[in-house]
C-alpha positions as CSV (number, residue, x, y, z in Angstrom):
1,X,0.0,0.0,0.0
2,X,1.7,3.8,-0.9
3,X,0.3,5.5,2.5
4,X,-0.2,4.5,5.8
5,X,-2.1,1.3,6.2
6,X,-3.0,0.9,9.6
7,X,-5.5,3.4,10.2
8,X,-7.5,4.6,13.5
9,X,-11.3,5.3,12.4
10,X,-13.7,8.0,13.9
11,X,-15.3,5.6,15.7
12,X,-12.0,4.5,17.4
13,X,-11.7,1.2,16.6
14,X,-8.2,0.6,14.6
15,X,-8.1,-0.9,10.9
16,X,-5.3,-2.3,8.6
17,X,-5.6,-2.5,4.8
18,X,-3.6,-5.1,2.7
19,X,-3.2,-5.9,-1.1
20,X,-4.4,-9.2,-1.4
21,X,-4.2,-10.8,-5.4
22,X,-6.2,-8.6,-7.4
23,X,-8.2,-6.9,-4.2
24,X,-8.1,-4.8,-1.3
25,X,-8.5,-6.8,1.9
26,X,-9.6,-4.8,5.1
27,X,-9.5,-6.5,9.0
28,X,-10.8,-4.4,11.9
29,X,-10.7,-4.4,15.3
30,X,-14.3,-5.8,16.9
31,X,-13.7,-2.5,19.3
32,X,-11.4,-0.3,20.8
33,X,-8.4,-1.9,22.0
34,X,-9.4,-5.1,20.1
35,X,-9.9,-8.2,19.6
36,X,-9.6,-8.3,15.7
37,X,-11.7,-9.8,13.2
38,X,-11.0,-13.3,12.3
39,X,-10.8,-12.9,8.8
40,X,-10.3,-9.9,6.4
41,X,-13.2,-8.2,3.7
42,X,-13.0,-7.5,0.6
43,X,-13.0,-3.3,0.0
44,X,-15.3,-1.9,-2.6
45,X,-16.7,-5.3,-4.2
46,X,-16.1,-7.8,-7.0
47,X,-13.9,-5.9,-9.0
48,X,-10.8,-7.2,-10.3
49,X,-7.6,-4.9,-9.2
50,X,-4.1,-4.2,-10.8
51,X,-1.2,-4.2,-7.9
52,X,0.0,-0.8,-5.8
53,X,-3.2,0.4,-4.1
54,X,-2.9,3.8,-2.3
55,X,-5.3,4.6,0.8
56,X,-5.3,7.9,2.8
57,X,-7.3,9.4,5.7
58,X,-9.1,12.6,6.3
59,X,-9.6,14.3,9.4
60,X,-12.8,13.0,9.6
61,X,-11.2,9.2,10.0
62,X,-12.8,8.3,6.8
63,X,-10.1,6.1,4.6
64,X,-10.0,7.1,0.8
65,X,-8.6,4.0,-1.6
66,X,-7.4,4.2,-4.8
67,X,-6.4,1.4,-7.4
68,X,-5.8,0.4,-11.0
69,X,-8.4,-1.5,-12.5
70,X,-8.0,-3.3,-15.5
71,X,-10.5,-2.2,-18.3
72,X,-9.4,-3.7,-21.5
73,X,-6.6,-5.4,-22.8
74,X,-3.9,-3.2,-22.4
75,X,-5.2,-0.4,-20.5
76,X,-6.5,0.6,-17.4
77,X,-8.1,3.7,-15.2
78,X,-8.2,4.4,-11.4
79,X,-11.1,3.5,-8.9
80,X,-11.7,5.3,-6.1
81,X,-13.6,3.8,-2.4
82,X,-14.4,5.6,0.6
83,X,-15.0,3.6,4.3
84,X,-16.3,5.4,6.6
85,X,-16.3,3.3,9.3
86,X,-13.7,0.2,9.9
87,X,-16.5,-2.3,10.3
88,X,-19.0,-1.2,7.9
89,X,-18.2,-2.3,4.5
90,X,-16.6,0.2,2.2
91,X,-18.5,1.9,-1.1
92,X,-17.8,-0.1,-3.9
93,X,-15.1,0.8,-6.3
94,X,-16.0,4.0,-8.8
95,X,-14.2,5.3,-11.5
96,X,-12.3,8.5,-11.8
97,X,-10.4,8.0,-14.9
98,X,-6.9,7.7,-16.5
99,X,-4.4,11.0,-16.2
100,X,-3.7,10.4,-20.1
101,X,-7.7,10.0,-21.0
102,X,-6.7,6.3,-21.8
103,X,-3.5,3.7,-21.9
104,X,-1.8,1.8,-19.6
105,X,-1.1,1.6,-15.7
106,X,1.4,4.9,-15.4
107,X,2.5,4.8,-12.2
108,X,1.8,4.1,-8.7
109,X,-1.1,6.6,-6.9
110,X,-0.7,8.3,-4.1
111,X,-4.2,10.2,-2.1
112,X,-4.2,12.8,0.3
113,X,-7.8,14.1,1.8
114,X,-8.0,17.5,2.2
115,X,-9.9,19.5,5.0
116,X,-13.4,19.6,3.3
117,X,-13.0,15.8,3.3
118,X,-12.0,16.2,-0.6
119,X,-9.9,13.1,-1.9
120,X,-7.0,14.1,-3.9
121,X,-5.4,11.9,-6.2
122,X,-1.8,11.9,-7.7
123,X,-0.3,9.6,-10.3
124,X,2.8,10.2,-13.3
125,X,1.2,10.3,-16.5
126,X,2.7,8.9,-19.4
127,X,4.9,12.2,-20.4
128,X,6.3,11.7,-16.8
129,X,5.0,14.3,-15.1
130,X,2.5,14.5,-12.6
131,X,-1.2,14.9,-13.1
132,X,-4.1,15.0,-10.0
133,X,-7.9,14.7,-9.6
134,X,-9.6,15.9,-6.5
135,X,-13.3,15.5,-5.6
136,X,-15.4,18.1,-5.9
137,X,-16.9,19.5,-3.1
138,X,-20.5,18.7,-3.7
139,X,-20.1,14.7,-5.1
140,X,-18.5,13.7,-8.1
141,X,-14.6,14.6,-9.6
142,X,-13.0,17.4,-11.1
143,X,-11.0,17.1,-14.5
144,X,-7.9,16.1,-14.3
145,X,-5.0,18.4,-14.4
146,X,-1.2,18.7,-15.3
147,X,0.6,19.5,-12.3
148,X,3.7,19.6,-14.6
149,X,7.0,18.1,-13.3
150,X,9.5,16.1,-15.5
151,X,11.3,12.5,-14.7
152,X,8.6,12.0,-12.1
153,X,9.2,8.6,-10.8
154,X,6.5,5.9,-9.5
155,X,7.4,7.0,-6.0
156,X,5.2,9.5,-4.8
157,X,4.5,10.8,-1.2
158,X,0.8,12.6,-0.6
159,X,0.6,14.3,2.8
160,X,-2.6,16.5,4.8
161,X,-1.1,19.4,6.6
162,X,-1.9,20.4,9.9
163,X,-3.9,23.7,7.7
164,X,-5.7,21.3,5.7
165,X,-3.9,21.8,2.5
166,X,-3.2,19.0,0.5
167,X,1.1,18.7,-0.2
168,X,2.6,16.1,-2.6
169,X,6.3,14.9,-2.9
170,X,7.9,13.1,-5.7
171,X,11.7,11.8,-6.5
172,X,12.9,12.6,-9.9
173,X,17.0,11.5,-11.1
174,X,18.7,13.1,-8.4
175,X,16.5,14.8,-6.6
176,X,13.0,15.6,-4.7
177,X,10.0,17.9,-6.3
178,X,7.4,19.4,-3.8
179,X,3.8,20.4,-4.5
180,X,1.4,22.3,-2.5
181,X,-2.3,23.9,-2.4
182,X,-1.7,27.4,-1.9
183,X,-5.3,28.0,-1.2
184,X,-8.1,25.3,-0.3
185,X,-10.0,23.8,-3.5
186,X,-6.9,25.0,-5.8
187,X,-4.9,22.6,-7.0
188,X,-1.5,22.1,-5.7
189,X,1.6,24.0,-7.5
190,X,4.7,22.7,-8.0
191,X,7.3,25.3,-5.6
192,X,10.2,23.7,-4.9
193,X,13.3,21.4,-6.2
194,X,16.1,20.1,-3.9
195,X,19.0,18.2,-5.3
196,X,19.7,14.7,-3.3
197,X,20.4,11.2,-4.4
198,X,17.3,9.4,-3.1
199,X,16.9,5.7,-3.1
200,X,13.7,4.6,-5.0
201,X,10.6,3.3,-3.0
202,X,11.3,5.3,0.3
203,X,9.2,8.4,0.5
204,X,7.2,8.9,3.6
205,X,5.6,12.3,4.6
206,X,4.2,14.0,7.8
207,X,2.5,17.0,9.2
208,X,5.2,18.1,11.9
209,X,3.5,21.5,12.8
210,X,1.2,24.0,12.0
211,X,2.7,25.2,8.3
212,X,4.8,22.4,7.5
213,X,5.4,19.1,6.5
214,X,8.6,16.2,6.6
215,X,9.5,14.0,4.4
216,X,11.5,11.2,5.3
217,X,13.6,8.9,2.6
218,X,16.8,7.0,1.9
219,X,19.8,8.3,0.0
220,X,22.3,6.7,-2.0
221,X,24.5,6.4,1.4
222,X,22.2,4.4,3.1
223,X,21.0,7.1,5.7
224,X,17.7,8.3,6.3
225,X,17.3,11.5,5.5
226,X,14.9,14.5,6.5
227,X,13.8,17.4,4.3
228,X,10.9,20.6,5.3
229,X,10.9,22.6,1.8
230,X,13.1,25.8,2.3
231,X,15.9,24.1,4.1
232,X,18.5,21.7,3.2
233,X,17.8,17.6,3.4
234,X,19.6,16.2,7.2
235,X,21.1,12.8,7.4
236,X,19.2,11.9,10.8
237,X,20.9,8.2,10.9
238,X,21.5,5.2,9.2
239,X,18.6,3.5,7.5
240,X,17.5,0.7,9.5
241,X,16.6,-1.6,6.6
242,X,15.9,-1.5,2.5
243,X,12.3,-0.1,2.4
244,X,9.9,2.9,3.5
245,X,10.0,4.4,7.1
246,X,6.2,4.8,9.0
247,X,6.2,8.0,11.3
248,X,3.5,9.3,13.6
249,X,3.6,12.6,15.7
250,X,3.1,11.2,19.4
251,X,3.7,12.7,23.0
252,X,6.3,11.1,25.1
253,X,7.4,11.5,28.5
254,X,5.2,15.3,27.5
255,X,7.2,16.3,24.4
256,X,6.3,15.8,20.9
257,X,8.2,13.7,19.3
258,X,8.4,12.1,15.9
259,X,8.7,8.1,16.2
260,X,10.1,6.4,13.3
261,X,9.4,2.5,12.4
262,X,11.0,0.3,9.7
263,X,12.1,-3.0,9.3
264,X,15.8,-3.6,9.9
265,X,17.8,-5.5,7.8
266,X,18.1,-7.9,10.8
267,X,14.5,-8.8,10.0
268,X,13.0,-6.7,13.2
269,X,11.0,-3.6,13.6
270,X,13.3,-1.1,14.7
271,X,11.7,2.5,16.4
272,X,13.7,5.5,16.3
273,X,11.7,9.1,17.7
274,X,13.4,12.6,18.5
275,X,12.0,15.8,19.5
276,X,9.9,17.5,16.5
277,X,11.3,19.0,13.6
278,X,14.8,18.8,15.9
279,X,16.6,16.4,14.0
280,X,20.1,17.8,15.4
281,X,18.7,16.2,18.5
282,X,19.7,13.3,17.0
283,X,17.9,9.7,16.9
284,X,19.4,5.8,18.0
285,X,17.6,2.5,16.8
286,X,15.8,0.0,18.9
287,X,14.9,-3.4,17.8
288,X,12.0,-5.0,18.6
289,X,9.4,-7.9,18.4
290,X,10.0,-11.3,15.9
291,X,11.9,-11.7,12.6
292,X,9.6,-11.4,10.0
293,X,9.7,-11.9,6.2
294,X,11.4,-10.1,3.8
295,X,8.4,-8.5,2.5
296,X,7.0,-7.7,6.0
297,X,5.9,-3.4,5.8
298,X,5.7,-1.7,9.1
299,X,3.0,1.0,10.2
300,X,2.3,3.6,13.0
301,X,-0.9,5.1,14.3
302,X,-2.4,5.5,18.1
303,X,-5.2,4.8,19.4
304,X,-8.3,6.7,20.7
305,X,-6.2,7.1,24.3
306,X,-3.4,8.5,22.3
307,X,-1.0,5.5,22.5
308,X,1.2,4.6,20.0
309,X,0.5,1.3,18.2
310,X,2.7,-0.4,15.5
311,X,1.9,-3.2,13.1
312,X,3.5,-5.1,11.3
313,X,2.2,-7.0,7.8
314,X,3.2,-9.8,5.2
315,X,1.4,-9.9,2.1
316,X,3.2,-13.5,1.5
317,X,2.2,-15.1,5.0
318,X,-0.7,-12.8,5.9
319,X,0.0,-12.5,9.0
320,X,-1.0,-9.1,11.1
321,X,1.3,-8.5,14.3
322,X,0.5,-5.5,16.8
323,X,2.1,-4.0,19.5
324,X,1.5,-0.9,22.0
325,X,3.0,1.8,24.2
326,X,2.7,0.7,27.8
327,X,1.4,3.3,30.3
328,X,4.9,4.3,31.7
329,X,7.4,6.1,30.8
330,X,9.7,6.2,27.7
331,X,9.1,3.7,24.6
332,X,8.7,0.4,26.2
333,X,6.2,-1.8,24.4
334,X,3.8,-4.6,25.0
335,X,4.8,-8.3,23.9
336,X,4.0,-8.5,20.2
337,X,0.9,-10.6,19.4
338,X,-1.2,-11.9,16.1
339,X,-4.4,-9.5,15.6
């Protein structure tokens, strides 16, 4: 999945979403604090899906998912679901159309819900640039739009600020691209270019404070590295492990902190937080939990109390682990267990 996965609905009850063959498979917990279903449901009906769904969330805790769809030999367009509620079932899958009119899969999506609630959905069109449909506020879509860019590749970070505006990063040869709504309904415009070497399939963005956003990603070196549009990308440390990071904004010991979840090459979940937007602060590794598979993706949310919870899924085995935050101080968490 491009986004965060695990998920904490309005309701409070926590959620995971998984890629599952050609579908979207969701599991929820029967209520706050669990236990979980026994078995996961198929999001949005029948329909047959192409690989790399995206899902974000509004402030509202509804989850948006997007997917390729196959629709003829040879070419495809992008659904769109919302669930609003983890154990109700989601809306089945609806079209919204193909950046290029028609073709092929172009490129992984990425969505980001706005404050009005409004899905807004990024892919690369074919000329490698980046194009983006957003709901309208009344029901139904907008046209799609150019959002320009060059070299865009398939990795693509979508990120909510804390003002509602809808931000988008992307990694190009070299280097990062950053969009962002200047006003709400408008589309997103493309203001900023850093050059970095960033390793491909390791974007991960978060609202860190009231007017700005981090994104986290890999370098060439091997370090992870963070970077707030009008500064300078910081190595913060060594990457843990090959893929993504997860990061949620949580309070510990009363500061706000940024934790940071990956799996280590080791085959563990390692955690990593700091202070805030304070990355000279500086941030140490902590293993935890079982070895897991190679293809094993880690997530962070918390739950309705405000403690942090991390999960851990494999699409090979299918099995869901989840840990939390116990009630005392510093980072010490609960024995991992299946959900």
């Amino acid at each position: 999945m491009n986004g965060d996965w695990l998920l904490r609905g309005r309701d409070g009850r926590l959620s995971v979403y998984l890629p599952s063959g050609d579908a979207v498979l969701c599991r929820a917990e029967l209520g706050p604090g669990g236990p979980w279903e026994a078995s996961p449901r198929k999001v949005g009906g029948d329909q047959k899906l192409r690989p790399g769904p995206a899902v974000g969330q509004g402030a509202d805790g509804y989850a948006h998912l997007v997917s390729w769809r196959p629709t003829k030999p040879g070419e495809a367009g992008l659904v769109h679901s919302t669930h609003f509620r983890p154990r109700l079932a989601a809306l089945d899958w609806v079209p919204i159309g193909h950046p290029d009119k028609s073709g092929d899969r172009t490129g992984a999506p990425a969505v980001a819900v706005d404050g009005e609630g409004r899905a807004h959905v990024f892919v690369r069109n074919k000329g490698g640039g980046l194009s983006m449909v957003a709901q309208k506020e009344k029901g139904g879509w907008e046209p799609w739009r150019d959002l320009k860019g060059s070299d865009v590749q398939e990795d693509l970070a979508a990120v909510t600020g804390e003002s509602g505006r809808v931000e988008l990063y992307a990694a190009v040869p070299g280097g990062l691209l950053y969009w962002r709504q200047g006003e709400p309904g408008k589309p997103p415009v493309l203001e900023e270019a850093v050059e970095t070497p960033v390793r491909p399939g390791t974007l991960r963005a978060l609202a860190t404070s009231a007017d700005r956003t981090t994104l986290f990603y890999t370098d060439d070196s091997g370090d992870l590295c963070a970077w707030r549009p009008g500064g300078k990308p910081v190595a913060l440390l060594a990457s843990a492990g090959p893929g993504p990071v997860s990061a949620v904004r949580c309070e510990l010991d009363g500061h706000d902190c940024t934790l940071l979840a990956q799996r280590s090459s080791s085959g563990r979940v390692a955690f990593a937080a700091y202070p805030t937007e304070q990355e000279a602060a500086g941030a140490w590794w902590a293993e935890s939990g079982p070895q897991l598979p190679s293809d094993a993706r880690v997530s962070l949310a918390t739950d309705e109390d405000g403690r942090v919870v991390a999960a851990t899924l494999s699409p090979s085995t299918g099995q869901l682990l989840l840990t939390r935050r116990k009630d005392e101080p510093g980072l010490a968490l609960e024995a991992w267990r299946e959900g």
